[in-house]
C-alpha positions in Angstrom: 97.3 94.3 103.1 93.7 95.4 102.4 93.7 97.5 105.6 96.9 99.0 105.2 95.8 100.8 101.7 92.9 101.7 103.5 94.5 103.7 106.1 96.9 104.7 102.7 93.9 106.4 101.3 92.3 107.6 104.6 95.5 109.4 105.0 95.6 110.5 101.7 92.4 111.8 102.1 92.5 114.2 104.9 96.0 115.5 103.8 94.0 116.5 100.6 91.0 117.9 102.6 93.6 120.0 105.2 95.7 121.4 102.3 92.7 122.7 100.4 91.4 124.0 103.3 94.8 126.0 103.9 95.4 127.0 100.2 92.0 127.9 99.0 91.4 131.7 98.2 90.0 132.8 101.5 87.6 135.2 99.8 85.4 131.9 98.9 85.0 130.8 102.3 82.0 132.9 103.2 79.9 132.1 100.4 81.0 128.4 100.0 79.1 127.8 103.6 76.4 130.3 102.5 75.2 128.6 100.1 75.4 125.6 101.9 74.0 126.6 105.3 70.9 125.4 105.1 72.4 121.7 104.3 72.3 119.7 107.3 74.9 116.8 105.5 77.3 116.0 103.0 75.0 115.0 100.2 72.8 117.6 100.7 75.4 120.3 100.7 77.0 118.3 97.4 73.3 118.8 95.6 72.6 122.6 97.0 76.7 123.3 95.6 75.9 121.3 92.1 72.2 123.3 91.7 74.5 126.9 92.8 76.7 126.0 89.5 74.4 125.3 87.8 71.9 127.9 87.5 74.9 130.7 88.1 77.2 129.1 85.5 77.8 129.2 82.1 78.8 126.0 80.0 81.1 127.1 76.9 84.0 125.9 75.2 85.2 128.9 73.7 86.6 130.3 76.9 87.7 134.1 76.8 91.2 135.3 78.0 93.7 133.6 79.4 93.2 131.6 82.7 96.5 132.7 84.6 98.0 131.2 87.4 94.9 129.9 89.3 92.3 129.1 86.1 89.6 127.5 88.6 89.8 130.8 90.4 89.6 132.3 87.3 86.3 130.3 86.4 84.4 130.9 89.9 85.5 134.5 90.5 85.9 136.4 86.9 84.6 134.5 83.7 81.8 132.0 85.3 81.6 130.4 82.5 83.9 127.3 81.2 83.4 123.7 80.2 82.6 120.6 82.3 86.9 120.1 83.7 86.2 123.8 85.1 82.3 122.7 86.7 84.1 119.2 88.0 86.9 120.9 89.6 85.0 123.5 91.0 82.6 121.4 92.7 85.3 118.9 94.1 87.7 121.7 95.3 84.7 123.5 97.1 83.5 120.2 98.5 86.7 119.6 99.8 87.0 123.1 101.9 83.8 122.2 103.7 85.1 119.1 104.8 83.4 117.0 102.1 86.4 113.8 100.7 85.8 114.3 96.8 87.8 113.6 93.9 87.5 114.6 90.3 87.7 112.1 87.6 87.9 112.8 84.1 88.6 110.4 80.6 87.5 110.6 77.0 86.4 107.7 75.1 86.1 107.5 71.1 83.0 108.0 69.1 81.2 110.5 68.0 78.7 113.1 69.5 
């Protein structure tokens, strides 16, 4: 049982890594692995993509406009700016294209701030 839902989410896995590969805006591409060249792994290519966001970025939660069809494209190509679902998505969709299994995860719980 244990190995069959680990070939479940193997599978799972590389169907989610081929179809962002395929889908993905194709301008991207290029700088997605230039920004990443000097990486020689995953994790380093994970930190040297997190630091690119980071410092080229903007965190906000009033976000301008409306998003469209594609808001993530939206976020990384036009505005640059967005709050931490648009930062999280980025980074796991552009890990994905390179090859990289990532997932986004996101939950609230309640308290204050």
């Amino acid at each position: 049982m244990r190995e069959q839902q680990a070939r479940n989410i193997r599978r799972t896995s590389e169907n989610c890594i081929c179809n962002c590969r395929r889908n993905w805006i194709p301008a991207s591409r290029s700088w997605r692995r230039k920004i990443t060249a000097a990486a020689e792994n995953p994790y380093d290519k994970s930190v040297v993509l997190e630091s690119y966001l980071r410092r080229n970025f903007g965190y906000t939660l009033n976000l301008a406009g409306k998003p469209g069809a594609d808001p993530l494209a939206q976020f990384l190509f036009v505005t640059k700016a967005g709050h931490c679902e648009y930062f999280a998505s980025a980074m796991a969709v552009m890990l994905r294209t390179l090859g990289i299994p990532s997932r986004e995860v996101n939950g609230f719980l309640p308290g204050g701030v």
